[in-house]
C-alpha positions as CSV (number, residue, x, y, z in Angstrom):
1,X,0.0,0.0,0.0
2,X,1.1,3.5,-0.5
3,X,0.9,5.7,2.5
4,X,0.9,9.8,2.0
5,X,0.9,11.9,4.6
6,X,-0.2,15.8,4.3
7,X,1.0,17.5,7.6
8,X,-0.6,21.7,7.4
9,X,0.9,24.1,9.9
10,X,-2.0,26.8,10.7
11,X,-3.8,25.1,8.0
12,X,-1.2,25.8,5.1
13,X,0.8,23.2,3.3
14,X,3.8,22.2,5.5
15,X,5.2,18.8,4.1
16,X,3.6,15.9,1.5
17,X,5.6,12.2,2.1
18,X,4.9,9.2,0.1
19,X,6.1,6.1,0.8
20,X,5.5,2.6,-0.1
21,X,4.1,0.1,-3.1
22,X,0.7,0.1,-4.3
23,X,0.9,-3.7,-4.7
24,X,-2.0,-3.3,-7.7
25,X,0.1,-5.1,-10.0
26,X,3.5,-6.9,-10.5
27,X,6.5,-4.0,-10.6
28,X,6.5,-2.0,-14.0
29,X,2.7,-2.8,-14.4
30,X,1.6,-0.7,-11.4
31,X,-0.6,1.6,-12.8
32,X,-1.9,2.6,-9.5
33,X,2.6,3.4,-8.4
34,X,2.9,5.2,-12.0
35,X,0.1,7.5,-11.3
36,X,0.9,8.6,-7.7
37,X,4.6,8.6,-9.1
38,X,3.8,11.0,-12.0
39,X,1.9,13.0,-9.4
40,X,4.2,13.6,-6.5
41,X,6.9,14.0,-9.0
42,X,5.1,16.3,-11.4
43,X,4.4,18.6,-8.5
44,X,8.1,18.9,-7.3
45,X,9.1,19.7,-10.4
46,X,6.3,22.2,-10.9
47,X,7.0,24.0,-7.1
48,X,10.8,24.0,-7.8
49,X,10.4,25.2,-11.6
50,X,7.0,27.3,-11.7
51,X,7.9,28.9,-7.8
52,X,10.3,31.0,-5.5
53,X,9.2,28.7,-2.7
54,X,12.0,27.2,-0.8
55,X,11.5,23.3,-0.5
56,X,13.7,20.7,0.7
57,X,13.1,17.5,-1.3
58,X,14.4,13.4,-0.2
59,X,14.0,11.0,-3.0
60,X,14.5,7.2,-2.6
61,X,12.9,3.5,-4.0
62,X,9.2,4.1,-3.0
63,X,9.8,6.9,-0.9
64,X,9.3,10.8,-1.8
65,X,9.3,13.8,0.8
66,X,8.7,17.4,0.4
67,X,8.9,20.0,2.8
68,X,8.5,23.8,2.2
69,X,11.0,25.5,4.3
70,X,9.1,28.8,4.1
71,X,5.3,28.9,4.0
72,X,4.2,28.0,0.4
73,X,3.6,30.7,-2.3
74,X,-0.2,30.9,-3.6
75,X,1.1,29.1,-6.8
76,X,2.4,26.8,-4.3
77,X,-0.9,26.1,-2.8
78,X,-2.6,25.2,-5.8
79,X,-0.3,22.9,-7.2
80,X,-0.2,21.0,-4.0
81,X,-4.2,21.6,-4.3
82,X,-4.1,19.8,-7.5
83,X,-2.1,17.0,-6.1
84,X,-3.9,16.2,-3.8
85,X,-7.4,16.6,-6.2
86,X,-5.2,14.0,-8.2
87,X,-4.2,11.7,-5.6
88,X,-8.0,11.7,-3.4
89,X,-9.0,10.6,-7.4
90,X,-6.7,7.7,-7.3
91,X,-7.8,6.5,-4.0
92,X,-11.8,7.0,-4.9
93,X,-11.6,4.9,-8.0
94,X,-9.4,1.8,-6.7
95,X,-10.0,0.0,-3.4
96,X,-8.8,1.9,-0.6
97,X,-6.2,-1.3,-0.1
98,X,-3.6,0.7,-3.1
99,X,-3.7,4.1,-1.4
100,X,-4.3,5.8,1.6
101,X,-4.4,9.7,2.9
102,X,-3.4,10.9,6.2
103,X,-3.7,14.3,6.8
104,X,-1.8,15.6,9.7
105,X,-2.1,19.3,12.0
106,X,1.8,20.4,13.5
C-alpha cells in the first residue's frame, strides 16, 4: 500500500511524504505506483520550476518527501491543491487497499 501523509501548519501546506508500493500489479505494471509517481513527482518539479518557494526535497525507491521551508507561495498552494485533487482521485476509483491519505495538523 502506498501511505501519504499531508501534515498543514495553521492550516497551510507544510510537508507531503509518500512512501510505499501500491501492490495493484507486479512491478512495472503498477498503474496505481505510476500514477501517484507522476503526481508527486510532477508537482516537485512544478514548485521548484514554476515557484520562488524554498522546498527541501528526499528521493528514494518508493519513498518521496517534500517540505517547504518557508510557507508556500499561492502558486504553491494550488499545485499541491491539484495533487492532492489527483491523488484523493486515485484513491476514490481503486480500493482503498492501493492508497491511503493521512492528513496531519503540526
Amino acid at each position: 500500500m502506498i501511505t501519504v501523509t499531508v501534515w498543514r501548519k495553521n492550516g497551510e501546506f507544510n510537508r507531503v511524504e509518500s512512501k510505499g508500493h501500491a501492490g495493484f500489479a507486479e512491478e512495472g505494471r503498477d498503474i496505481i505506483c505510476a500514477a501517484v509517481s507522476a503526481l508527486m513527482v510532477n508537482t516537485v518539479n512544478s514548485i521548484d520550476s514554476f515557484t520562488d518557494d524554498v522546498i527541501h526535497v528526499i528521493s528514494d525507491e518508493g519513498y518521496l518527501s517534500l517540505e517547504f521551508i518557508v510557507g508556500p507561495s499561492k502558486e504553491s498552494k494550488l499545485l499541491m491543491d491539484s495533487l492532492m485533487l489527483g491523488l484523493s482521485q486515485i484513491q476514490d476509483s481503486y480500493e482503498k487497499d492501493y492508497l491511503k491519505i493521512i492528513a496531519k495538523e503540526v
